[in-house]
PyMOL Python script that loads the backbone (N, CA, C, O; Angstrom):
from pymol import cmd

cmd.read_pdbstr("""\
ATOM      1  N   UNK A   1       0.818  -1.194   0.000  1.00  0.00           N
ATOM      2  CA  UNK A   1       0.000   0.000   0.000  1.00  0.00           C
ATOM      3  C   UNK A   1       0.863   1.261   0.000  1.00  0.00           C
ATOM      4  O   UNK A   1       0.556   2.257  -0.655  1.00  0.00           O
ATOM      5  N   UNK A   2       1.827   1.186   0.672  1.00  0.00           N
ATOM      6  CA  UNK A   2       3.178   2.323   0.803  1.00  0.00           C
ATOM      7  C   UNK A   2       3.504   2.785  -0.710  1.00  0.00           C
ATOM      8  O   UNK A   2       3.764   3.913  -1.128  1.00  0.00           O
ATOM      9  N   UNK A   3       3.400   1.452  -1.456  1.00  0.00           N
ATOM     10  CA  UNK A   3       3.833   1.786  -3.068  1.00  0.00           C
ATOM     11  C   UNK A   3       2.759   2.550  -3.890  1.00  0.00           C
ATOM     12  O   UNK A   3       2.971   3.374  -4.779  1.00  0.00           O
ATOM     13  N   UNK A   4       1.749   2.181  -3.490  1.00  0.00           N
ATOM     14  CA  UNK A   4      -0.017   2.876  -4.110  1.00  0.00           C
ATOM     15  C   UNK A   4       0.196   4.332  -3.799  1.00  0.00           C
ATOM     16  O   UNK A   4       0.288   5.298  -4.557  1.00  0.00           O
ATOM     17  N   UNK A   5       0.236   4.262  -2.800  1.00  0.00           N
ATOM     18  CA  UNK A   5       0.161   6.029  -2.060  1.00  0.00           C
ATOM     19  C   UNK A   5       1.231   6.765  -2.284  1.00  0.00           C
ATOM     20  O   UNK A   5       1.177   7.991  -2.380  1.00  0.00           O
ATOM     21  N   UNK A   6       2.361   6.041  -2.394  1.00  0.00           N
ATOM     22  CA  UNK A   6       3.633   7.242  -2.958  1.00  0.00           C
ATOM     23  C   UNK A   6       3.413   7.722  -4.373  1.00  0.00           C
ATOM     24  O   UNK A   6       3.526   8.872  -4.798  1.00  0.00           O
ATOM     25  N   UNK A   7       3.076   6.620  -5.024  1.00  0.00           N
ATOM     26  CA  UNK A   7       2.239   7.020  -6.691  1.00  0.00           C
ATOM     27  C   UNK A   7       1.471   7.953  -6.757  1.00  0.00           C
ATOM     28  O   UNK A   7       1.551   8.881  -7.561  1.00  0.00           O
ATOM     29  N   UNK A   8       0.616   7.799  -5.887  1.00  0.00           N
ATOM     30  CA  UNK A   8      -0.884   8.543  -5.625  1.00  0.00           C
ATOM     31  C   UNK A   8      -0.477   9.926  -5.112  1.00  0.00           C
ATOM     32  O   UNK A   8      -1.148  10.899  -5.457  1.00  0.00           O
ATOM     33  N   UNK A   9       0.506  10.062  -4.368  1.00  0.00           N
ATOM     34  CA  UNK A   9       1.563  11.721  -3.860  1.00  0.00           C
ATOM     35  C   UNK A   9       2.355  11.868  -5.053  1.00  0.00           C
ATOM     36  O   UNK A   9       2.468  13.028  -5.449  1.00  0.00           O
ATOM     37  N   UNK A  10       2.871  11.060  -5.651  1.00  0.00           N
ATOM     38  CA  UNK A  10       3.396  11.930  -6.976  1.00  0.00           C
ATOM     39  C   UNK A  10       2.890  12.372  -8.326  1.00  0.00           C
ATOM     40  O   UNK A  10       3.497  13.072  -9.137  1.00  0.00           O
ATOM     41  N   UNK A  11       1.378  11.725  -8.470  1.00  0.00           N
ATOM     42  CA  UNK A  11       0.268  12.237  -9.006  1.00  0.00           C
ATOM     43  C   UNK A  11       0.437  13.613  -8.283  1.00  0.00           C
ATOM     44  O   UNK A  11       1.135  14.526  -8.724  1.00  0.00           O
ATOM     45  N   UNK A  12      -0.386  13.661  -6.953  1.00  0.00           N
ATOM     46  CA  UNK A  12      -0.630  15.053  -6.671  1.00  0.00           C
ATOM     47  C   UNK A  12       0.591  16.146  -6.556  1.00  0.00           C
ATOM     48  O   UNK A  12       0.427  17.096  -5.791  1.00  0.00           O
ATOM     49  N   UNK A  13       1.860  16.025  -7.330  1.00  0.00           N
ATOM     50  CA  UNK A  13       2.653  16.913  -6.832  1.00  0.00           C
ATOM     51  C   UNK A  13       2.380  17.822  -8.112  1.00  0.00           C
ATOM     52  O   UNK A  13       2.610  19.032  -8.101  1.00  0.00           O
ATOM     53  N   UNK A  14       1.902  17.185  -9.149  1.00  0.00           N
ATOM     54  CA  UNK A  14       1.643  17.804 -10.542  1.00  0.00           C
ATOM     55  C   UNK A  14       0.530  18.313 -10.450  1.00  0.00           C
ATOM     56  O   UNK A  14      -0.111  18.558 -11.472  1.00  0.00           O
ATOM     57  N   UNK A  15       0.030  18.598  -9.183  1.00  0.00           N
ATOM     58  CA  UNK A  15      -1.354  19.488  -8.999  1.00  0.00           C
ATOM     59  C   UNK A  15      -1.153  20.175  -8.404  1.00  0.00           C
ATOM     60  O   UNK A  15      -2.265  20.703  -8.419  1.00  0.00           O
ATOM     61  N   UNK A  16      -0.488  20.878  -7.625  1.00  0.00           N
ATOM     62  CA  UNK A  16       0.011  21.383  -6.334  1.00  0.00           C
ATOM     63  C   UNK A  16       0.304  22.833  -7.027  1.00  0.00           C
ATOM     64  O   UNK A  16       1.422  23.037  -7.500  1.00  0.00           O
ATOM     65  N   UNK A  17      -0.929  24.058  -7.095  1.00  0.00           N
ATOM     66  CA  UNK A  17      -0.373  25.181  -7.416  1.00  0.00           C
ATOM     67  C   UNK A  17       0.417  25.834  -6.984  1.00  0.00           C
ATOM     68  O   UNK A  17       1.419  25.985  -7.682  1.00  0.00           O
ATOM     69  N   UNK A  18       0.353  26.659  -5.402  1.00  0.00           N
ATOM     70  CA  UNK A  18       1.329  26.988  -5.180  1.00  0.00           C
ATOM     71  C   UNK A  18       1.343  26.182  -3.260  1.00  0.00           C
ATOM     72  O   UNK A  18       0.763  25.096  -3.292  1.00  0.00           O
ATOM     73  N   UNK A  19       1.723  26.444  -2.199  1.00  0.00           N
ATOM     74  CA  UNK A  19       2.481  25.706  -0.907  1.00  0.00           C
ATOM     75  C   UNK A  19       1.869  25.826  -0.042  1.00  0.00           C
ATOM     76  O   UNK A  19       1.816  25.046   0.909  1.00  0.00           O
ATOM     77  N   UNK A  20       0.993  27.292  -0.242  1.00  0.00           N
ATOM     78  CA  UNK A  20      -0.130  27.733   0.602  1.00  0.00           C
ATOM     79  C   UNK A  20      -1.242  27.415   0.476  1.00  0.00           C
ATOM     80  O   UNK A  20      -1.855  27.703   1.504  1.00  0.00           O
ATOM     81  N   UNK A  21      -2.152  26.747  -0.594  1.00  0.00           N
ATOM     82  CA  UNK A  21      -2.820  26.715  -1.483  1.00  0.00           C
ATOM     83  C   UNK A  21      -3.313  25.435  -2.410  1.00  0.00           C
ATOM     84  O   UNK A  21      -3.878  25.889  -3.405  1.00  0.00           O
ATOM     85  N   UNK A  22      -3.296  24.416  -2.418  1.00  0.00           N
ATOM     86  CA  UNK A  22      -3.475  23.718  -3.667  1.00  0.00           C
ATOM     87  C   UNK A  22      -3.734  24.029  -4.773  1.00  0.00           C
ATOM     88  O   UNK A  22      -3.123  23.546  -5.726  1.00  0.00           O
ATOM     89  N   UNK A  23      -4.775  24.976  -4.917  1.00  0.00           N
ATOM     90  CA  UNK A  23      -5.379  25.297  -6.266  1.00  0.00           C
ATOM     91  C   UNK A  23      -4.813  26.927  -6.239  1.00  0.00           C
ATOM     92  O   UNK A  23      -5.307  27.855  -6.878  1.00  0.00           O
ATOM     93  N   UNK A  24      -4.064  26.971  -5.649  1.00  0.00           N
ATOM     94  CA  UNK A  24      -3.610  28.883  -5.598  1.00  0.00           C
ATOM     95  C   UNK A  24      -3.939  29.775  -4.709  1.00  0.00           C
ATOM     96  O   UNK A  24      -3.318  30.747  -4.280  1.00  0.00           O
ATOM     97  N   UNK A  25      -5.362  29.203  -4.380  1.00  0.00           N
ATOM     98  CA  UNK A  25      -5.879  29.911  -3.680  1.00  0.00           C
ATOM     99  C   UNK A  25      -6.808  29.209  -2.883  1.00  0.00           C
ATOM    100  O   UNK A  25      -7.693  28.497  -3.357  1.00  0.00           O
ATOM    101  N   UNK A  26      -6.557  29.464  -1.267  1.00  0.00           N
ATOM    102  CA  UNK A  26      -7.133  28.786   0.231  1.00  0.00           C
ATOM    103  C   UNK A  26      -8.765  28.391  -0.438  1.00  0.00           C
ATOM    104  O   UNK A  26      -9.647  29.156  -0.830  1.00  0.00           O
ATOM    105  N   UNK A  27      -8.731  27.121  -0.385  1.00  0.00           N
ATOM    106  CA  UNK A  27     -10.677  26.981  -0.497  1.00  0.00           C
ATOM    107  C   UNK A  27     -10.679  25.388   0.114  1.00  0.00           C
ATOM    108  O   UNK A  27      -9.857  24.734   0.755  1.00  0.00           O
ATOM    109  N   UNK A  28     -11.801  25.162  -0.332  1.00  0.00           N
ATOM    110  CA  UNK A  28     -12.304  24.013   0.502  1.00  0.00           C
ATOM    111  C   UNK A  28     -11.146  22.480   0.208  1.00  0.00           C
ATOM    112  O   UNK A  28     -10.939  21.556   0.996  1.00  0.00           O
ATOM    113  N   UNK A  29     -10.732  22.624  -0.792  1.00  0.00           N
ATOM    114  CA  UNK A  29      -9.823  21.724  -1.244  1.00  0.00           C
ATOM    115  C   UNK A  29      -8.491  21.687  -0.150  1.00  0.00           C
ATOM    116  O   UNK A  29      -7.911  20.645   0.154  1.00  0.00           O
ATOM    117  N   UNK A  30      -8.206  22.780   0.270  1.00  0.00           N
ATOM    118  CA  UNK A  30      -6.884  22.816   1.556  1.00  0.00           C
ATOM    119  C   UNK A  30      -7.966  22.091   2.936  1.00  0.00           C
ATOM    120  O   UNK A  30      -7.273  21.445   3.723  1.00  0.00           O
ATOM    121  N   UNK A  31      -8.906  22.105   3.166  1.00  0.00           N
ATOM    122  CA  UNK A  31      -9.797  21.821   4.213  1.00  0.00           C
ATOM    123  C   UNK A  31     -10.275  20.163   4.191  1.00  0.00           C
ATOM    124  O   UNK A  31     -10.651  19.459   5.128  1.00  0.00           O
ATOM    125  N   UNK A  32     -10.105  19.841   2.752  1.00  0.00           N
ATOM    126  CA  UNK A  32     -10.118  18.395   2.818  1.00  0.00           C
ATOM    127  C   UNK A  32      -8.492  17.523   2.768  1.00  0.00           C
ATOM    128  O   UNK A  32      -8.091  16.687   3.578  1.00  0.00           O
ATOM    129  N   UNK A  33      -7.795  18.039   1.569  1.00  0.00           N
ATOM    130  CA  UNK A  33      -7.130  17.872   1.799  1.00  0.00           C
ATOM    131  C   UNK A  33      -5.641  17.354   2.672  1.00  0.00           C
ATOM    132  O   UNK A  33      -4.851  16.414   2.582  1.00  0.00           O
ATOM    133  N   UNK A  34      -5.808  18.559   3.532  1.00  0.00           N
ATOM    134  CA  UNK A  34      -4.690  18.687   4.279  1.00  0.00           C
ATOM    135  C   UNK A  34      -4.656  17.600   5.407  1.00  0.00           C
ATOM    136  O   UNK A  34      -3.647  16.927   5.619  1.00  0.00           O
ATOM    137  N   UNK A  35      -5.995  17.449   6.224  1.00  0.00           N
ATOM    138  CA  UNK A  35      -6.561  16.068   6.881  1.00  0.00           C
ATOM    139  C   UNK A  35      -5.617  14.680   6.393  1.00  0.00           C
ATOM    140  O   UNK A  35      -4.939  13.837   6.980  1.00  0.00           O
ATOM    141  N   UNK A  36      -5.934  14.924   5.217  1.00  0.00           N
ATOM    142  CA  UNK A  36      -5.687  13.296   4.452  1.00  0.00           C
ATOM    143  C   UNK A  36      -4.020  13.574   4.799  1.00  0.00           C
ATOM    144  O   UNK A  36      -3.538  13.098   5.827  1.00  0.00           O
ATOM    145  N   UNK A  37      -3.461  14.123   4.157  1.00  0.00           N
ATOM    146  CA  UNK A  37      -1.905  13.877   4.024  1.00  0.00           C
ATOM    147  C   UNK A  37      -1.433  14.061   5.500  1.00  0.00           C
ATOM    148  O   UNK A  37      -0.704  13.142   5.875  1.00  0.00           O
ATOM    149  N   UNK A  38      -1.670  14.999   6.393  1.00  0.00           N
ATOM    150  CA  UNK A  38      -1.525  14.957   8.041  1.00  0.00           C
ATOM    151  C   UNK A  38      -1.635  13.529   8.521  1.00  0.00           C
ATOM    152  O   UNK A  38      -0.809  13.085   9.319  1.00  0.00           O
ATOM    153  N   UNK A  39      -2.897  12.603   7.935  1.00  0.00           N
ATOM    154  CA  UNK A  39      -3.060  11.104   8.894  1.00  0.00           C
ATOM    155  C   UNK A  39      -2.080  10.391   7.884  1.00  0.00           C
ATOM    156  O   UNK A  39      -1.894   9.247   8.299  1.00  0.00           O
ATOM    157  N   UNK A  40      -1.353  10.635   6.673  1.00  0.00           N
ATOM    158  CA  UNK A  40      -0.707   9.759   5.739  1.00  0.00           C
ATOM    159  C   UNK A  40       0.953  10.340   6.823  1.00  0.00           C
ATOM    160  O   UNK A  40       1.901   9.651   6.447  1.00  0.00           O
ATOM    161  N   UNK A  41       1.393  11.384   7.976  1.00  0.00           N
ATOM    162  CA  UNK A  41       2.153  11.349   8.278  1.00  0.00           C
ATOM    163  C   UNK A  41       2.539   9.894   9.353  1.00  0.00           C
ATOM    164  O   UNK A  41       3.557   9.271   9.656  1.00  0.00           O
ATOM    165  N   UNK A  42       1.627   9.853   9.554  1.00  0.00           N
ATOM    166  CA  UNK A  42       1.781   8.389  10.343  1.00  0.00           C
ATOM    167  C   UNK A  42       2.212   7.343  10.184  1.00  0.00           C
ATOM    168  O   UNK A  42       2.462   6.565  11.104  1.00  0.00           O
ATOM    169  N   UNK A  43       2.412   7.078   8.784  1.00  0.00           N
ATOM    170  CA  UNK A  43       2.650   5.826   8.283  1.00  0.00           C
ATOM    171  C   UNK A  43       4.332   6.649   7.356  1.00  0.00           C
ATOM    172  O   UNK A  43       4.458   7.582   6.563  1.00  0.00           O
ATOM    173  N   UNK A  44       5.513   5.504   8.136  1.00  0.00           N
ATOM    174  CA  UNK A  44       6.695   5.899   8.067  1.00  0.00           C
ATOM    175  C   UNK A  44       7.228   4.629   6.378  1.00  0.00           C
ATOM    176  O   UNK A  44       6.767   3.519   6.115  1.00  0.00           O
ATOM    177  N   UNK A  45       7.961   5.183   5.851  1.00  0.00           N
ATOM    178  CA  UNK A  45       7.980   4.644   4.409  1.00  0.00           C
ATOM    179  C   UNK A  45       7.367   5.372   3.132  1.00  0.00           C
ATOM    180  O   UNK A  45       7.581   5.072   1.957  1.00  0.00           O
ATOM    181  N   UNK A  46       6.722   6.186   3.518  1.00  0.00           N
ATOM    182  CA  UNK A  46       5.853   6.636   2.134  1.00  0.00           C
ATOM    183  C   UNK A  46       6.898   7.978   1.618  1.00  0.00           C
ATOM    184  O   UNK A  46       7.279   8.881   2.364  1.00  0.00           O
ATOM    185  N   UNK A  47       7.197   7.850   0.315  1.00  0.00           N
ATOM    186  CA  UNK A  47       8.021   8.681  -0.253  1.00  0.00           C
ATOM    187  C   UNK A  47       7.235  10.162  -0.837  1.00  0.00           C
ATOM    188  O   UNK A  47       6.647  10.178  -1.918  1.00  0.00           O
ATOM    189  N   UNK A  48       7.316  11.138  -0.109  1.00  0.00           N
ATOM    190  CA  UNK A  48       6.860  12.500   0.046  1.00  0.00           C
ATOM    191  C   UNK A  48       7.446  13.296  -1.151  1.00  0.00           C
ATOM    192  O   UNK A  48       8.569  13.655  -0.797  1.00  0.00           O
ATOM    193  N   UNK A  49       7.247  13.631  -2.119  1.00  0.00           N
ATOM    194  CA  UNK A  49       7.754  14.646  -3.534  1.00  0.00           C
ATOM    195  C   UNK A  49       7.342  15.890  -2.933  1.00  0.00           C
ATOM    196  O   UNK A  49       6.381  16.172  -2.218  1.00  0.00           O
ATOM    197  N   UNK A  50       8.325  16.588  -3.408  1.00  0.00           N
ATOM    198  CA  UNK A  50       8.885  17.724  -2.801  1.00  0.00           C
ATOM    199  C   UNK A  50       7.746  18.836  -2.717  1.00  0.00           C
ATOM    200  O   UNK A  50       7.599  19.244  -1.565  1.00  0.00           O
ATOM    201  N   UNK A  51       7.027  19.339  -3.522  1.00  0.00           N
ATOM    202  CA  UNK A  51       5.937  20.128  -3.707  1.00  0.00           C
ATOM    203  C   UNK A  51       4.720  19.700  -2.889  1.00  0.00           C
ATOM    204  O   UNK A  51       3.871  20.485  -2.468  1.00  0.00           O
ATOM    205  N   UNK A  52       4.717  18.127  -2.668  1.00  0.00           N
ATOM    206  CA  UNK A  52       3.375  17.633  -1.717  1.00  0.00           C
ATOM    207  C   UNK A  52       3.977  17.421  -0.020  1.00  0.00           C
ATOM    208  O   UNK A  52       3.285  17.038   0.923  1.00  0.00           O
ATOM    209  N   UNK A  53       5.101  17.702   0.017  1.00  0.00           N
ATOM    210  CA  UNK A  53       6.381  17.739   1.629  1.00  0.00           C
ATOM    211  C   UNK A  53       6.110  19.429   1.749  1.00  0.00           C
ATOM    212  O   UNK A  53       5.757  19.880   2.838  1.00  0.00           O
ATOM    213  N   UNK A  54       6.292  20.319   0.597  1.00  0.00           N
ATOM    214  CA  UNK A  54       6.252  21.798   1.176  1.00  0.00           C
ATOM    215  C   UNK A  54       4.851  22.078   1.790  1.00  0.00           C
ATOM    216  O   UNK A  54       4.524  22.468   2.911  1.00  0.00           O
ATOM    217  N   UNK A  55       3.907  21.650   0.341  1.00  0.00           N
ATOM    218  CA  UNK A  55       2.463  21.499   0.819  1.00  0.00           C
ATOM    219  C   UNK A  55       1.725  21.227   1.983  1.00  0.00           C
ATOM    220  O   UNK A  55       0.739  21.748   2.503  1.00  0.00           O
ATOM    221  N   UNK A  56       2.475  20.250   2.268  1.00  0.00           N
ATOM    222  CA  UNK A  56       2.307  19.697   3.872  1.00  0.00           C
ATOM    223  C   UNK A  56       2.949  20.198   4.800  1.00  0.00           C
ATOM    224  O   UNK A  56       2.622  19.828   5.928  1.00  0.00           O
ATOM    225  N   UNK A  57       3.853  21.004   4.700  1.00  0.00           N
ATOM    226  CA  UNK A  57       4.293  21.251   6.099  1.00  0.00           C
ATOM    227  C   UNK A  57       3.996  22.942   5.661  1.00  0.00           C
ATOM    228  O   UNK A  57       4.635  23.707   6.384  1.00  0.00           O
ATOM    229  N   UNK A  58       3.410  23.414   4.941  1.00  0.00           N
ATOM    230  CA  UNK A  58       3.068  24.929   5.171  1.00  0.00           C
ATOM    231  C   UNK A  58       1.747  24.691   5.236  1.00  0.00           C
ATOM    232  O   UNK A  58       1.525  25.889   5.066  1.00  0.00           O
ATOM    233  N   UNK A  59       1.157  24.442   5.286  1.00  0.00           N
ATOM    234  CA  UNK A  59      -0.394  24.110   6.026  1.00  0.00           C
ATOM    235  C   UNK A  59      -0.119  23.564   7.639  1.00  0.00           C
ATOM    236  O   UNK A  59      -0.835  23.973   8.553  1.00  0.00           O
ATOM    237  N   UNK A  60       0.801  22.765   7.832  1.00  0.00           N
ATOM    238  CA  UNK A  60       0.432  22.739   9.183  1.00  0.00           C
ATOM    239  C   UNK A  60       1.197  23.605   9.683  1.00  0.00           C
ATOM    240  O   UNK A  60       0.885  23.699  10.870  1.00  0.00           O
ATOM    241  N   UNK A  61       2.297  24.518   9.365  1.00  0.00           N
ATOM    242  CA  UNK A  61       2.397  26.204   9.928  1.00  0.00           C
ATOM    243  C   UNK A  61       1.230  26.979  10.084  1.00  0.00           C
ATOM    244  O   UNK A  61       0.742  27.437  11.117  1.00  0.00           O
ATOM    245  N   UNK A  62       0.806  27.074   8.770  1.00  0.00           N
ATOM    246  CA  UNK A  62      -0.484  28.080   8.773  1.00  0.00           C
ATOM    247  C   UNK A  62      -1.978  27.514   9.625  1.00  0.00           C
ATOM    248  O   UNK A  62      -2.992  28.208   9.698  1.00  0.00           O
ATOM    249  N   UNK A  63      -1.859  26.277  10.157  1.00  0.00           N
ATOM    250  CA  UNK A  63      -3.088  26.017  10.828  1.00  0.00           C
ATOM    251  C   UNK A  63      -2.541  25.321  12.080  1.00  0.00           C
ATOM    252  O   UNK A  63      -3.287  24.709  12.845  1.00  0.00           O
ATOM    253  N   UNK A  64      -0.936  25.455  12.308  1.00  0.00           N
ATOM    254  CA  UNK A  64      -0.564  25.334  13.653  1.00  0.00           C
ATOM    255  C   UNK A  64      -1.051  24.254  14.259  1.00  0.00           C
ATOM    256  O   UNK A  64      -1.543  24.283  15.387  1.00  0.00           O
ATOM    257  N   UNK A  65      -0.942  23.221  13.538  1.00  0.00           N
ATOM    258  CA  UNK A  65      -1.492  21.577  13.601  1.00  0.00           C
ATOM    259  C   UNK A  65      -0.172  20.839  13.154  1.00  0.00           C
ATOM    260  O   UNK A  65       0.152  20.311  12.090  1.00  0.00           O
ATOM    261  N   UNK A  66       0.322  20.962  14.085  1.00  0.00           N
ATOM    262  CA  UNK A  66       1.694  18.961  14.467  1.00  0.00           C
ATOM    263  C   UNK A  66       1.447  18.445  13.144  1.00  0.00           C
ATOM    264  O   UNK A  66       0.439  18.714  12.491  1.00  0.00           O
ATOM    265  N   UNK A  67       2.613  17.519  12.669  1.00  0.00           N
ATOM    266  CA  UNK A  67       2.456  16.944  11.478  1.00  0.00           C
ATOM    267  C   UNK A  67       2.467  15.269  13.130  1.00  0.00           C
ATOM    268  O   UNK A  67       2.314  15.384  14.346  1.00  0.00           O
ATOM    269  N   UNK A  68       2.728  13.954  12.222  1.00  0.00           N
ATOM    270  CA  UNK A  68       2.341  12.854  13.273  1.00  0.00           C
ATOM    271  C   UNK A  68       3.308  12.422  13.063  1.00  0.00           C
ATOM    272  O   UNK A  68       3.332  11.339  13.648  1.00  0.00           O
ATOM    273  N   UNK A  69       4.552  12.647  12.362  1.00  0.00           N
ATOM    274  CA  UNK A  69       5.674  12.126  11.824  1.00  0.00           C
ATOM    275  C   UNK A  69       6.638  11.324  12.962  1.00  0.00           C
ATOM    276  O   UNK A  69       7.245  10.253  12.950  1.00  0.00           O
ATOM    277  N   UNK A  70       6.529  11.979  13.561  1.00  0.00           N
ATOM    278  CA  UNK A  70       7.747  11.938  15.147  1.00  0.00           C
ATOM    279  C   UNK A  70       7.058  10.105  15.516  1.00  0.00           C
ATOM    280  O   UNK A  70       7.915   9.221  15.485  1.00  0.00           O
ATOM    281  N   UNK A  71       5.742   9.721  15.798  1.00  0.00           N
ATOM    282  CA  UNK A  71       5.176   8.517  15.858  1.00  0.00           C
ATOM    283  C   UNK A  71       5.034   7.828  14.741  1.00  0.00           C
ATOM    284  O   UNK A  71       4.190   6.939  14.850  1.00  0.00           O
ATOM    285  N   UNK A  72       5.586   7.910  13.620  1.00  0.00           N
ATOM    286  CA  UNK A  72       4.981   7.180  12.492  1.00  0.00           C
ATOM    287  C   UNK A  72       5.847   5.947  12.834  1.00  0.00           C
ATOM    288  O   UNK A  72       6.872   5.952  13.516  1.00  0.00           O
ATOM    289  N   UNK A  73       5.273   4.922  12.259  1.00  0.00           N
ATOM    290  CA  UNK A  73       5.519   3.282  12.015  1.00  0.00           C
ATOM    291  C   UNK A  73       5.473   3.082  10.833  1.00  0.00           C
ATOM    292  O   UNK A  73       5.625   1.942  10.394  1.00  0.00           O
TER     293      UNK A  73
END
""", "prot")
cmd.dss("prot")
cmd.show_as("cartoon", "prot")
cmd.util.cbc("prot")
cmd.orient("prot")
């Protein structure tokens, strides 16, 4: 499954407008989003592309929400 989902993050790095933003601009897509890849910090092995790693860790600056990394397995 580690192999599915790193695919599935390097799909989304070719979507990734700009770091703040998915689509460029804050909308409901950062609100679903960001959830999903925060609980995908948990699981240790999954290979993070660089634009969906900035993505993720400037959302949880800007919403001051822990990534889960430190516990991942």
């Amino acid at each position: 499954m580690i192999k599915n989902v790193s695919g599935d993050l390097r799909q989304l790095d070719k979507l990734i407008v700009q770091p703040n933003a998915v689509n460029g601009e804050l909308s409901e897509d950062d609100f679903n989003l960001f959830p999903l890849l925060r609980s995908l910090t948990l699981v240790a092995g999954i290979d993070w592309p660089a634009r969906v790693a900035e993505y993720r860790d400037n959302m949880a600056k800007q919403t001051q929400v822990n990534l889960l990394s430190s516990i991942a397995q």
